[in-house]
C-alpha positions, 0 to 999 in steps of 0.5 A: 451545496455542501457534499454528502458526506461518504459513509464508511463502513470498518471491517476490523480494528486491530493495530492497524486497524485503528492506527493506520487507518479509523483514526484518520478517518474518523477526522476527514470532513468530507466523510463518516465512519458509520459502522465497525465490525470487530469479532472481538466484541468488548474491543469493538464496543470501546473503540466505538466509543472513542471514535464515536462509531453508531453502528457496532457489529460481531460479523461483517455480514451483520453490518452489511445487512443492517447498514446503507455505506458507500465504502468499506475499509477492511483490515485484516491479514492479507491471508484471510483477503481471498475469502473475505474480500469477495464477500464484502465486494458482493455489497457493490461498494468500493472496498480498501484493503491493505497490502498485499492484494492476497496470499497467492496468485491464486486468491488474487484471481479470485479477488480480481473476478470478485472485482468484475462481477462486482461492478465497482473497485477495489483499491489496495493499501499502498500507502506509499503512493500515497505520501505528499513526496511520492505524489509529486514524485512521480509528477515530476518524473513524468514531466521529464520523461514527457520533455525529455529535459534530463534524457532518457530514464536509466535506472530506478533503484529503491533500497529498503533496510530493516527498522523502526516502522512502528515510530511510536504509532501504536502509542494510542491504541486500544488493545484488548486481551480477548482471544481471536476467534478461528478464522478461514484462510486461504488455501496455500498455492498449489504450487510451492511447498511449505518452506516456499511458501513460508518465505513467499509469505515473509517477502510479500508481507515485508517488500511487496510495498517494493515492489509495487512502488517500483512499477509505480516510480517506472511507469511501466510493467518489469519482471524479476531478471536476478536474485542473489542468494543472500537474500539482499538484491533483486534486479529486474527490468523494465517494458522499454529496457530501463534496469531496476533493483531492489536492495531489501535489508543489506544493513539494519537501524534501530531507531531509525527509517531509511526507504529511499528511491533514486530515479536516474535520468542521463542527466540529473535524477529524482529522489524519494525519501520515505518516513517510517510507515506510522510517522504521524504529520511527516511526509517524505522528502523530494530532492531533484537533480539537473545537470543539463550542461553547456552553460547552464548550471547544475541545480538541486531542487528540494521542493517544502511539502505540506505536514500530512503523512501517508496513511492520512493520504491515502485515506482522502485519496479513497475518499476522493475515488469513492466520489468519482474525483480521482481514480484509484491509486492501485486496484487489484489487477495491477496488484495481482501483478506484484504478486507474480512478480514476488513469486518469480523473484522466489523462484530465482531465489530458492530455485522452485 
């Protein structure tokens, strides 16, 4: 029998609205967009149109009253998250935020007792987990951690430089001169002044992928050890002793998108290559290196992936979680944890 399709509800369909997420949605078989809510009304009207969206809403609230869905995908500044996100979990459906989970550890408590009271989940936007290269990966590293073919893990290293991460994604979007409506926001965290949390905020908004993806190449929780001054390194550790750093920005591209991981094992390592966050069709790059020694020869493995990028991923993932296939990738209490993790890195850093 052919699957019902999942029906999904859009909260919000600005840039990324649009171009990261509806527009791969609204192409899956398996699934429906069934509704938008969009504050902007004459933009909500003509992406609707373009997608071919039957139900238009000026509020969330509206379309959660008038619609039946199985899912919501809402994408909105992370700090609005603490006060939206609890309200639309109240509808008991799986909700897909982007990153981060919230503005502080404060909203993200919030959102993760949401969550419980909710009976369902939250999956939160790390699209990276989702990329072709980073889901294979992270299988192969952990066959090597399960065989110990290569040894022990090492190191992990992600490094991360300022460029392109736009790659001419935006080239289809629908953009509206209608002013944006004010908004609730979440409070600023009790706990940091406001030059502490203005950087807080830059951190989170621009590395926190980091350093979610750190924990997910490890496979294991780590904390903040070291944070140079220049803004440049952070050096963490794991649970079981593996050391871990992050180089955020140490030079900068134009025209050009350089994220890379390296996963060091005594003998050999596995790399991953990432495309810029909004290259259509482009997954990431694996390469593997063993060097087992003895008279076995050294190999480099660079294993063909198939033409799909990221954003498309992570869209049939959700889809796939919603019907109970798969888990989903990343839910709120573990992002809860990038949160504490970046408010201690601040902590190093500024020294408050």
């Amino acid at each position: 029998m052919e699957k019902k399709k999942v029906r999904i509800g859009f909260v919000g369909v600005g840039n990324m609205g649009q171009c990261a997420h509806l527009k791969n949605y609204a192409t899956l078989e398996d699934c429906e967009v069934a509704a938008l809510a969009e504050l902007r009304s004459g933009l909500a009207q003509k992406v609707a149109a373009r997608y071919g969206v039957k139900g238009v809403y000026s509020s969330h609230k509206e379309m959660l009253k008038a619609e039946k869905l199985d899912a919501i995908v809402a994408v909105h500044s992370f700090g609005r998250h603490g006060i939206l996100v609890p309200e639309l979990l109240a509808a008991r459906v799986p909700v897909l935020t982007e990153k981060p989970l919230a503005s502080s550890i404060d909203a993200g408590k919030k959102i993760v007792k949401a969550v419980q009271k909710s009976g369902t989940f939250l999956m939160i936007g790390y699209h990276k987990r989702s990329d072709p290269a980073t889901m294979l990966a992270k299988e192969r590293i952990e066959e090597l951690k399960t065989s110990g073919e290569l040894g022990k893990m090492k190191y992990v290293r992600i490094l991360m430089p300022a460029g392109d991460w736009i790659a001419e994604g935006f080239s289809d979007l629908i953009r509206t001169d209608e002013p944006y409506p004010e908004v609730e926001f979440s409070p600023p965290p009790r706990d940091m002044d406001e030059k502490t949390f203005q950087r807080y905020e830059a951190f989170v908004n621009y590395y926190i992928h980091q350093v979610n993806l750190m924990r997910h190449m490890l496979g294991e929780p780590y904390k903040v050890r070291y944070a140079d001054r220049s803004g440049v390194l952070f050096v963490g550790e794991s649970r079981s002793g593996v050391t871990c750093a992050i180089e955020m920005s140490p030079y900068e591209t134009t025209i050009d998108w350089q994220e890379s991981a390296l996963v060091a094992f005594e003998r050999g390592y596995v790399k991953l290559y990432l495309p810029a966050p909004l290259a259509s069709n482009r997954p990431g790059r694996v390469e593997i290196f063993k060097d087992p020694g003895g008279a076995a020869a050294p190999q480099t493995i660079v294993p063909q992936l198939p033409w799909i990028h990221a954003m498309r991923q992570q869209a049939i993932n959700f889809v796939r979680a919603v019907r109970g296939e798969i888990r989903p990738l990343c839910e709120a209490a573990e992002a809860l944890e990038d949160l504490k993790v970046a408010r201690e890195y601040i902590r190093l850093l500024l020294g408050r």
